[in-house]
C-alpha positions in Angstrom: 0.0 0.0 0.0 3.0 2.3 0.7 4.4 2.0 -3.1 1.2 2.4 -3.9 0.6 5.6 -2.5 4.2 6.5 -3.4 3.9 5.5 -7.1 0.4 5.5 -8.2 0.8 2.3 -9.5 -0.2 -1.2 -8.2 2.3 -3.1 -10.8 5.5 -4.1 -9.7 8.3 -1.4 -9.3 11.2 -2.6 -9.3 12.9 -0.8 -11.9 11.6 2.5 -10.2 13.3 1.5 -6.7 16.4 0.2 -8.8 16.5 3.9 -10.7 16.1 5.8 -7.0 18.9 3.8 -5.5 21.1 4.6 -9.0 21.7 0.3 -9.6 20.7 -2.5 -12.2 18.5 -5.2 -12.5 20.0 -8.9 -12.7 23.1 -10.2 -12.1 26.3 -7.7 -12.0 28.7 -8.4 -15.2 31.5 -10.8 -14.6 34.1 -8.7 -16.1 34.5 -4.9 -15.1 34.6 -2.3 -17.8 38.1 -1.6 -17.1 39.1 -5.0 -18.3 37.2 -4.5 -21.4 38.7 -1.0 -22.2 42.2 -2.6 -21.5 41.6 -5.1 -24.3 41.5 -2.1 -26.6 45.5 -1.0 -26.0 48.1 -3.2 -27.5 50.4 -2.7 -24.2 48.0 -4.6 -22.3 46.6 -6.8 -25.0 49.2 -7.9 -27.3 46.9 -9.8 -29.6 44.4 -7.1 -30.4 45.0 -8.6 -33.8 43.7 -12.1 -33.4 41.2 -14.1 -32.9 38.8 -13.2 -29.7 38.7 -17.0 -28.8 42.8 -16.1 -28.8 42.5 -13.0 -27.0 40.5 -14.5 -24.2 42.8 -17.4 -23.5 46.0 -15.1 -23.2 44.0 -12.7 -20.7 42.1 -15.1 -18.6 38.7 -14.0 -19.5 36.1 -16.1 -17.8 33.6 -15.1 -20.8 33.0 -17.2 -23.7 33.4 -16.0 -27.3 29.8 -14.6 -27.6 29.2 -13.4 -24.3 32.2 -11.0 -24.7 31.2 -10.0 -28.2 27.8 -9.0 -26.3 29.6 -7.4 -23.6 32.1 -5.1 -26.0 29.0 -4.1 -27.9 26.6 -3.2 -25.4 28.8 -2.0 -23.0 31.9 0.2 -24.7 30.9 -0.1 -28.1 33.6 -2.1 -29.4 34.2 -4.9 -31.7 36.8 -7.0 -34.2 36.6 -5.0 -37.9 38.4 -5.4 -41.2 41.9 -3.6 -40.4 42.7 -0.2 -42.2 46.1 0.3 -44.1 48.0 3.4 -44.4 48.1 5.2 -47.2 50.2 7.7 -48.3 49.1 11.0 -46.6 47.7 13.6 -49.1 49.8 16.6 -49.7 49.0 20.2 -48.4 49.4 21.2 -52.0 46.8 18.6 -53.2 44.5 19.3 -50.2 44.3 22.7 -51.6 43.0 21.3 -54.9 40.8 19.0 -53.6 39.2 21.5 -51.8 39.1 24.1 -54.9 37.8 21.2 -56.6 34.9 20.6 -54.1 33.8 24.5 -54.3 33.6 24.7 -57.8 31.8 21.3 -58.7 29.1 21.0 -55.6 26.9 22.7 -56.9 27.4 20.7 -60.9 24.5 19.3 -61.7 24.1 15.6 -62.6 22.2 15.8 -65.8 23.9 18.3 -68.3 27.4 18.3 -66.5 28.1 15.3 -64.4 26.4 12.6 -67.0 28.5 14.2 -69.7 32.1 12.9 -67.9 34.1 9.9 -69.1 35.3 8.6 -66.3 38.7 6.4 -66.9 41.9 4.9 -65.1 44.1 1.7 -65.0 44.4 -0.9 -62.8 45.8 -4.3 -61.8 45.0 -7.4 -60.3 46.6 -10.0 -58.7 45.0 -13.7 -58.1 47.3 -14.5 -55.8 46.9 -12.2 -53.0 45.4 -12.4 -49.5 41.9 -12.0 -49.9 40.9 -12.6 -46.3 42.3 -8.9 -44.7 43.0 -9.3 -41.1 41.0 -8.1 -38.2 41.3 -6.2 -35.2 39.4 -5.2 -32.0 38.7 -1.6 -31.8 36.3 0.8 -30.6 33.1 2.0 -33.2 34.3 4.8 -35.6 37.9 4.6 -34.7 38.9 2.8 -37.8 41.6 5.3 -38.7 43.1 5.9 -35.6 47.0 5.3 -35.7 47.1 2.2 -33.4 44.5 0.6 -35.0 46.0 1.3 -38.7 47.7 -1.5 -40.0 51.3 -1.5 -42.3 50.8 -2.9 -45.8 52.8 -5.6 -46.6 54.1 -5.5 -50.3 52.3 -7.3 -53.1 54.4 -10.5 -54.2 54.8 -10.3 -57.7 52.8 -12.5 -59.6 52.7 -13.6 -63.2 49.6 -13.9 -63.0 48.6 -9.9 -62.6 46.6 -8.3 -65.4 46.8 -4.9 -65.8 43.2 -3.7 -67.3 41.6 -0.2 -68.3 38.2 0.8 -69.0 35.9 4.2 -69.0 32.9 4.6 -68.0 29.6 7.2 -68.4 26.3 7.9 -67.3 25.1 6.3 -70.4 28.2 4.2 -71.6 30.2 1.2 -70.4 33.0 0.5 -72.3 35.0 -2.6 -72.6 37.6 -3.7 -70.3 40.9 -3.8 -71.8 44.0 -5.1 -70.9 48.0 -4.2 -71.3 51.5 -5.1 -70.4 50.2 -8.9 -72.3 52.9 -11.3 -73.3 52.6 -10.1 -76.5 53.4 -6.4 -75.6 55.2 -6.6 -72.5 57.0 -3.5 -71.7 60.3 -3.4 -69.8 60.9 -0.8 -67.5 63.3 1.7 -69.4 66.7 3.4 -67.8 66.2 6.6 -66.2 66.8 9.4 -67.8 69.9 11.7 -65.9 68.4 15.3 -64.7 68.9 18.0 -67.0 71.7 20.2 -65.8 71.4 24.1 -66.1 73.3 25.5 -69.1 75.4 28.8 -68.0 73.6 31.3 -70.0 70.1 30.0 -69.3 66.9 31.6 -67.3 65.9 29.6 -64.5 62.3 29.7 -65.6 63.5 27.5 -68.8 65.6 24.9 -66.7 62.4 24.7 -64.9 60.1 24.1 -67.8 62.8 21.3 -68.8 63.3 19.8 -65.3 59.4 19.2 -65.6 59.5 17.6 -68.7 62.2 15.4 -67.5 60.5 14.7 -64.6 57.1 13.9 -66.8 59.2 11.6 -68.7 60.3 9.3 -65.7 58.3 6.2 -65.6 56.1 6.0 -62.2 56.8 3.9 -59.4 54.8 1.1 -58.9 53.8 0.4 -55.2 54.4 -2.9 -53.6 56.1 -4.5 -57.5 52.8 -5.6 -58.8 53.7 -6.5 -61.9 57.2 -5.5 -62.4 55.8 -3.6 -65.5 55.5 0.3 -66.1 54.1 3.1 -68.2 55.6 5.7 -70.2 53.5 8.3 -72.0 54.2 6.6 -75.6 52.8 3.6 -74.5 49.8 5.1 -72.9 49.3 7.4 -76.2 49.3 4.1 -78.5 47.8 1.6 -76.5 45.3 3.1 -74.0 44.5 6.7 -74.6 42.9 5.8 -78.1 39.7 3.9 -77.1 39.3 6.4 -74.5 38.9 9.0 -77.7 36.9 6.6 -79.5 34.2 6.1 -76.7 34.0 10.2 -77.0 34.0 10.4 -80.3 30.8 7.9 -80.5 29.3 10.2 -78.0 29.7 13.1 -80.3 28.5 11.6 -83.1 25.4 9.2 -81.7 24.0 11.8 -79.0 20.2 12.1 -79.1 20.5 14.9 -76.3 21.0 18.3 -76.6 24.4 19.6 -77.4 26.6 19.4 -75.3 30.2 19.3 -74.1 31.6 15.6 -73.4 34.6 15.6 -71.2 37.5 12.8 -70.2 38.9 13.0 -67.1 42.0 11.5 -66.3 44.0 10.8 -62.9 47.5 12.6 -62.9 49.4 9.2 -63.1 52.9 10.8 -65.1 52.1 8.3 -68.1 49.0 10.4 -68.8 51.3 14.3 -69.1 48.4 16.1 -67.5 50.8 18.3 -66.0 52.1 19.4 -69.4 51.2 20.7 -72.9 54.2 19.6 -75.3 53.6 15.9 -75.2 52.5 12.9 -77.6 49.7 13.0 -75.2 48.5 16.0 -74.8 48.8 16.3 -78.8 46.7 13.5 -79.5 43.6 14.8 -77.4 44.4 18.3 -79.0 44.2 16.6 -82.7 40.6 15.1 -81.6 39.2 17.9 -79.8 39.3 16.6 -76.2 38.7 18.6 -73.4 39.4 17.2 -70.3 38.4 17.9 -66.4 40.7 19.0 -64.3 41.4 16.4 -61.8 44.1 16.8 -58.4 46.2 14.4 -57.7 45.9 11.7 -54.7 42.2 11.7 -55.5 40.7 8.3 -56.4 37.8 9.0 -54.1 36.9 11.6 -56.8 36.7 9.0 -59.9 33.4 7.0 -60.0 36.1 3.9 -62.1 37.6 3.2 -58.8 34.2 2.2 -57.5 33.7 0.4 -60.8 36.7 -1.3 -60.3 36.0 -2.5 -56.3 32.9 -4.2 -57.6 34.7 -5.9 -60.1 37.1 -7.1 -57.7 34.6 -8.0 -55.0 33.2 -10.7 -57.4 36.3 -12.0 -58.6 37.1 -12.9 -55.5 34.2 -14.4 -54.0 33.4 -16.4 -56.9 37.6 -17.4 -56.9 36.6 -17.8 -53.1 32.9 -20.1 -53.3 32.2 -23.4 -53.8 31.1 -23.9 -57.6 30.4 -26.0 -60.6 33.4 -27.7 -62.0 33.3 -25.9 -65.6 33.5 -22.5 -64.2 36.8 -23.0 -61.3 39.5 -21.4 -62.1 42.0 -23.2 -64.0 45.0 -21.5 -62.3 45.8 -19.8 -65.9 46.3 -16.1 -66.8 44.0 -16.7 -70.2 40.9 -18.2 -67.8 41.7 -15.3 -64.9 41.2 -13.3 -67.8 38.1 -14.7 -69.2 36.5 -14.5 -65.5 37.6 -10.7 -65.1 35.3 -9.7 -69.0 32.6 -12.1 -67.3 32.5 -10.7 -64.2 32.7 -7.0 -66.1 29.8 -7.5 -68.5 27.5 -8.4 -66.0 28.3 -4.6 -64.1 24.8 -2.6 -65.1 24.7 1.3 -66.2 22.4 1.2 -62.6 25.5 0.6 -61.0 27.7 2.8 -62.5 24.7 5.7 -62.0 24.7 5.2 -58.4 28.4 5.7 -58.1 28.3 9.1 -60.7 25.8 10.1 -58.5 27.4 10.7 -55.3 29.7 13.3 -56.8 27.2 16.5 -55.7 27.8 15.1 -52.0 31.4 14.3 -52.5 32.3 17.8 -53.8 30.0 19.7 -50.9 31.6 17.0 -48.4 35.7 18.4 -49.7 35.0 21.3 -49.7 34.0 21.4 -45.8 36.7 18.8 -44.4 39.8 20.3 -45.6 40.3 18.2 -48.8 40.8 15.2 -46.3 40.4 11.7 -48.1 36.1 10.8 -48.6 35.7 7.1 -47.4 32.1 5.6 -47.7 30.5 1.7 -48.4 30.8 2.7 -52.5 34.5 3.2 -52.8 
């Protein structure tokens, strides 16, 4: 009758009593907090990066494998995730671009500017590589922290990488391509030696020639993929032509008003998009192409990156899965590369829109964070 009269209510209250004398219903938990948050620092858990069945045998947690995955996610908000890598930190000089970049394209339109970009780049793709990424315990949200970033180990080189290429458009997919074959392998030339500055000349002209030299020099290649790399010659014969030709069809086959078809490019040195007296830049001149400007260490920028992590995706789980004995992978480069224009042609235009799609949000999202590096589910 007294909690009655107390609480206006003749059900039980419990939970009301509990709330007044600031405690919780049921049993206490069998580990204290602090023993969780310590599992989250590699000086007192060591192997943050394996298993949690691991984890609790080397720290004497009286929990079993689920009841601790409970009790990290109800109670700290933790959890094992898919390790980050680092990545080479973006430039001041580029985050300034970016940022430029992000002012004067948020407010682009997708229909008469965005669906009007060719979007292309090169990649590679190695059969042999881990595709199970490790894992680590961490806190929610704190994937790019610095203790919870991983160090990339190098690629192995493989002869069974293919390098491939392909552009893509609101309305177009083109075909994937592929270079550096057998048939057309191409060694990696000798560096050129650095101009030296002549007595009598301007420092403005050794500098225009010191950039020339520097376009000239093949690009590294991280981690040795393929042991393979790209000079602007080769890119001007072999690559940079069917990325013309889808434009050119564009021009000539478009049913919408006229318009203004663009190719954007990365700033890889193969492609000379840092300079005007080139075999490359002379070729797109002779055709008419205009291209966007693009800054550099920005593949969250190009829609054919998110292309390319679909393609990849599927590869690997159907290199990964269980399935019918005429479609395994032989273990050959030729089959790899039949898989890879399977796996491509079944990519829809729906696809590719979604991707072209979230440019308006990345350019408004750059140009608020600084030019920092855009990271969603997408790409």
């Amino acid at each position: 009758m007294k909690e009655f009269k107390k609480y206006n209510d003749c059900r039980r209250v419990r939970k009301r009593k509990s709330q007044e004398k600031h405690t919780k219903l049921g049993h206490p938990w069998r580990v204290d907090e602090s023993t969780l948050r310590a599992l989250m620092d590699d000086a007192t858990n060591p192997v943050r990066d394996k298993p949690l069945g691991v984890q609790i045998r080397t720290n004497n947690i009286p929990l079993t494998k689920r009841a601790l995955e409970h009790n990290l996610r109800t109670r700290i908000h933790a959890g094992v995730y898919k390790q980050a890598y680092t990545k080479k930190e973006i430039s001041l000089d580029n985050k300034y671009l970016r940022v430029g970049y992000g002012y004067i394209n948020q407010w682009q339109p997708i229909f008469g500017f965005w669906d009007a970009v060719y979007w292309t780049d090169e990649a590679h793709f190695n059969p042999e590589e881990d595709f199970q990424k490790p894992s680590i315990l961490r806190y929610e949200g704190k994937r790019l922290k610095t203790n919870n970033i991983g160090v990339r180990k190098p690629v192995k080189s493989s002869p069974l990488t293919l390098h491939m290429y392909a552009t893509v458009n609101w309305y177009y997919k083109g075909p994937l391509g592929f270079y550096n074959d057998d048939v057309d392998m191409l060694t990696l030339p000798k560096p050129l030696q650095r101009p030296r500055k002549y007595k009598y000349e301007t420092q403005q002209k050794y500098k225009e020639r010191l950039t020339e030299w520097e376009l000239k020099c093949p690009p590294a290649i991280e981690g040795d993929v393929g042991g393979h790399h790209m000079t602007q010659e080769y890119y001007t014969e072999h690559i940079l032509p069917s990325y013309i030709d889808a434009v050119q069809q564009a021009r000539i086959g478009a049913t919408i008003e006229q318009r203004e078809w663009l190719l954007q490019e990365d700033n890889d040195p193969s492609h000379a998009t840092k300079s005007f007296n080139n075999v490359s830049r002379k070729l797109k001149d002779v055709n008419w192409i205009r291209t966007l400007l693009h800054p550099g260490q920005s593949p969250d920028l190009n829609p054919q990156e998110g292309v390319w992590l679909i393609l990849k995706q599927r590869v690997k789980r159907r290199l990964n899965s269980p399935l019918p004995p005429e479609t395994i992978w032989d273990g050959t480069k030729q089959h790899f590369k039949e898989i890879l224009v399977q796996e491509w042609a079944m990519i829809t235009l729906t696809e590719i829109r979604r991707l072209i799609s979230k440019m308006p949000s990345r350019c408004k999202q750059l140009a608020t964070n600084g030019g920092e590096a855009i990271r969603s589910e997408h790409w």
